[in-house]
N, C-alpha and C positions, 0 to 999 in steps of 0.2 A: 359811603355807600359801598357792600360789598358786589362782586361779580357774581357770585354765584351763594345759594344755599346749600345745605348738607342734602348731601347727594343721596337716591334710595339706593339699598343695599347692593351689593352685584352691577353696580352701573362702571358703564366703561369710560376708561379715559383718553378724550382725546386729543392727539397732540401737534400745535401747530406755529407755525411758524413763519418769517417775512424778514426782508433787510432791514426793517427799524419798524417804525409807530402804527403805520400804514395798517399791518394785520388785524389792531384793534378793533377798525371800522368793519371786521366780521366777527371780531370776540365780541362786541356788542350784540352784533346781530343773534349771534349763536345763544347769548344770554337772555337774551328775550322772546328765542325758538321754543328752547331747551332748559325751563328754567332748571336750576342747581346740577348743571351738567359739568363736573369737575376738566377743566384743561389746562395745559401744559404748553405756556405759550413762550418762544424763544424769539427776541427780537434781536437779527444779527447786525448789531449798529457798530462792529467791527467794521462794516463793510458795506454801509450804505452808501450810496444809493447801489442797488444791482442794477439798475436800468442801463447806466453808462459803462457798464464790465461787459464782457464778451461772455457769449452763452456756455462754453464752454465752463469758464471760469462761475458760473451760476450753478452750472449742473455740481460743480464739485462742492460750493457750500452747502447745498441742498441735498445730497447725498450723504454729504455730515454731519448735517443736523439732522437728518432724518434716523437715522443711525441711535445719534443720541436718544432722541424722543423712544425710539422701540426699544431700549436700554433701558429705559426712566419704566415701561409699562403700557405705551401707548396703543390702544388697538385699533384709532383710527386716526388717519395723517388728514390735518388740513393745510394744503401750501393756502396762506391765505397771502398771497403774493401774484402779480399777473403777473410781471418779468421772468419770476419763477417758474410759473406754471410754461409759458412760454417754451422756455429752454430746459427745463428737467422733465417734467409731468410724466412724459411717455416712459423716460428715461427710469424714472423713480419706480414707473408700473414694471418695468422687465426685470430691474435687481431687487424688488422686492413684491413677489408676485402676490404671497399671501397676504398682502397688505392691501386693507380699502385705504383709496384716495380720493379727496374731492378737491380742486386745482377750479381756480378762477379763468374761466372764459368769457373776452370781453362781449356786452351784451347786445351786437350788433344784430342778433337776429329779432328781437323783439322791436330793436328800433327800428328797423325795415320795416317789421310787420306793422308799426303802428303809426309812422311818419303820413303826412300828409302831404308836405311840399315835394317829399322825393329828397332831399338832402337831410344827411346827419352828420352830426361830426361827431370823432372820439377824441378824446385826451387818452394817449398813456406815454411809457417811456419809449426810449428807439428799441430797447432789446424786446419790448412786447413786439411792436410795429416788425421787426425782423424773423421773428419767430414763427415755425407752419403753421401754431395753431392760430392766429392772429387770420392769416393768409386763407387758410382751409375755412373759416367764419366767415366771412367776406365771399367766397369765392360760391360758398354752401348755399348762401343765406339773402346777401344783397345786391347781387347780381343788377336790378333793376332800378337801385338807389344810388346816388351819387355820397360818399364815404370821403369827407375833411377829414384829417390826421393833422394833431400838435401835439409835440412832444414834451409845449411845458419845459422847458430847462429852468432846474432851479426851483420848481414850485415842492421837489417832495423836502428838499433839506428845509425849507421856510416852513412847511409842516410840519417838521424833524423836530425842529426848535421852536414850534409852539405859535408863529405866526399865519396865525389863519384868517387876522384882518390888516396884516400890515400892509402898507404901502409897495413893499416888493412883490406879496402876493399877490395884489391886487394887479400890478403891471403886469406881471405874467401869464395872469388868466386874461386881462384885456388883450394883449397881444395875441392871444391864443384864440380867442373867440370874437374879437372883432370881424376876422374875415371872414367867419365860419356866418355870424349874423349878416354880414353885405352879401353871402350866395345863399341866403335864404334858411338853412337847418331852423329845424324846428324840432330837433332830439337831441341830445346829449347825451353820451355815452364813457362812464366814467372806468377807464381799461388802468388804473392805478389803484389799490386800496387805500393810498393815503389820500385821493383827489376826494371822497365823500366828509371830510372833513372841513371841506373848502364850501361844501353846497350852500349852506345862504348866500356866497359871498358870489358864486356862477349864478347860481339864480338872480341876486342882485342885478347882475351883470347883463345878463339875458333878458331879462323879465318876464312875465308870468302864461307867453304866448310857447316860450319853449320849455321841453321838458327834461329834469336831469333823471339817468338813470343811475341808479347806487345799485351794481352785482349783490352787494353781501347779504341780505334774505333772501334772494337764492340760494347763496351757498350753502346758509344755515337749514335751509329747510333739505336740502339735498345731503347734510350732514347728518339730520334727525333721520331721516329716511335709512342710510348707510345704517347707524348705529343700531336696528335692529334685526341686524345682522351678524351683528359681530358678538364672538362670544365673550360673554362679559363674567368668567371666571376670573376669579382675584380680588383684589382690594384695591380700587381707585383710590386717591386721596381727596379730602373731604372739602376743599377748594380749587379754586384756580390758584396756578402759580403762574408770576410774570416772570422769566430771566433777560435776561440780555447781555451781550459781548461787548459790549458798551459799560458807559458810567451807570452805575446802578441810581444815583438821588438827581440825574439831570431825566432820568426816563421814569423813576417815580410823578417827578414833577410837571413831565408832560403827559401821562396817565391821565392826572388830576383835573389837567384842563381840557384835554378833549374828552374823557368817560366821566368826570366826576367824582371817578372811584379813588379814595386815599388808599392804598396796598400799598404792602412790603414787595419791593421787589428782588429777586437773589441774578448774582453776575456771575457768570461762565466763562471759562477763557479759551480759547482757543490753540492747540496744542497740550492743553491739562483736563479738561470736560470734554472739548470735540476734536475730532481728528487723530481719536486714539482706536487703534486696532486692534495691538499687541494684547494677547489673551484675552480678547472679545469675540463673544460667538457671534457671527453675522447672522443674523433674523432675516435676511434674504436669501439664503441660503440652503 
């Protein structure tokens, strides 16, 4: 099955990006928004997980692959990463101003608004949970709701590698959401893009009284929205492309199991595709 169809004329390409697999879980969504909307999607599995790095050090991969992607053509960024969004987003809007962004915020307002017990719980990484925008969501939005936090260690590499019914995932979503089920939550709030990969197995988990929230048709429709805006002079190319920093046939092959989708994937390196300055015009600039 491919991602996408042959794009109509003049359409724009958009370019997006995550620490590994995770970002999928909105290339899905965006290909089912948007059908034959050409993207440009970079999984930096150099360097996964970002959750457990320092923001800092977040802000600087994201600012290089962001780099890269406006290089390539891109005329709209999707971080489709919440750790990312987290700690570059703001960052990413000042050095590149002419640049639309759309950045994952995790969905604690809707869970508020539609909880019944007063209690929700989120899954994401510590660097989301650290991050203003996390903070500023919470403080905006659920004031009146009591807000469980698990960080899940360990469940994004078990997604990484394709297990989304193993016995490790499964203990780490139980340890995550068992307490969250003994104080009551009756929402779910999935602040990781690789945790929508897991949903039967939470749902399982929770059973059919609690509800999981997946961001990424959000995003995607918040994406469709953006792109008719942006001027779509040039020549997008006539599919999605996958890269990654990474082994290029171990991320084909986990494509395959969580989309379905058989693609050629192309690998990038780091210090030879990203991270290069010297005689590049900065498009932030």
């Amino acid at each position: 099955m491919k991602p996408a169809a042959t794009p109509p004329a003049g359409t724009a390409l958009i370019g997006m990006f995550d620490s590994g697999v995770g970002g999928l879980s909105v290339l899905r969504a965006i290909a089912g928004h948007i059908p034959g909307q050409p993207v440009l999607f970079v999984a930096d599995q150099a360097h996964v997980p970002y959750g457990t790095q320092s923001l800092e050090t977040v802000r600087h991969y994201s600012e290089e692959i962001t780099r890269y992607l406006l290089r390539c053509g891109a005329g709209l960024i999707v971080v489709a990463c919440n750790t990312a969004s987290a700690a570059a987003l703001h960052h990413l809007r000042q050095v590149f101003p002419q640049v639309p962004f759309v950045g994952m915020e995790p969905a604690v307002k809707p869970a508020a608004e539609q909880t019944r017990s007063g209690v929700v719980g989120v899954l994401a990484t510590p660097a989301t949970f650290q991050g203003a925008l996390y903070a500023s969501v919470v403080e905006r939005f659920a004031r009146d709701v009591k807000v469980l936090q698990h960080t899940c260690p360990g469940l994004v590499e078990e997604i990484e590698a394709g297990r989304l019914q193993g016995e490790r995932t499964r203990a780490i979503l139980e340890e995550a959401l068992g307490p969250m089920l003994a104080q009551g939550i009756d929402t779910v709030v999935l602040g990781c893009t690789h945790y929508p990969f897991v949903i039967p197995l939470i749902q399982e988990i929770v059973g059919p009284g609690v509800r999981v929230i997946d961001p990424a048709p959000a995003v995607a429709r918040q994406a469709k929205r953006l792109l008719a805006r942006v001027d779509r002079a040039g020549t997008a190319p006539g599919r999605t492309i996958l890269m990654t920093t990474g082994q290029g046939e171990p991320f084909r092959r986990t494509i395959l199991t969580l989309l379905a989708w058989d693609v050629p994937v192309e690998q990038i390196a780091w210090g030879q595709d990203l991270g290069r300055h010297v005689g590049d015009a900065d498009p932030g600039r």
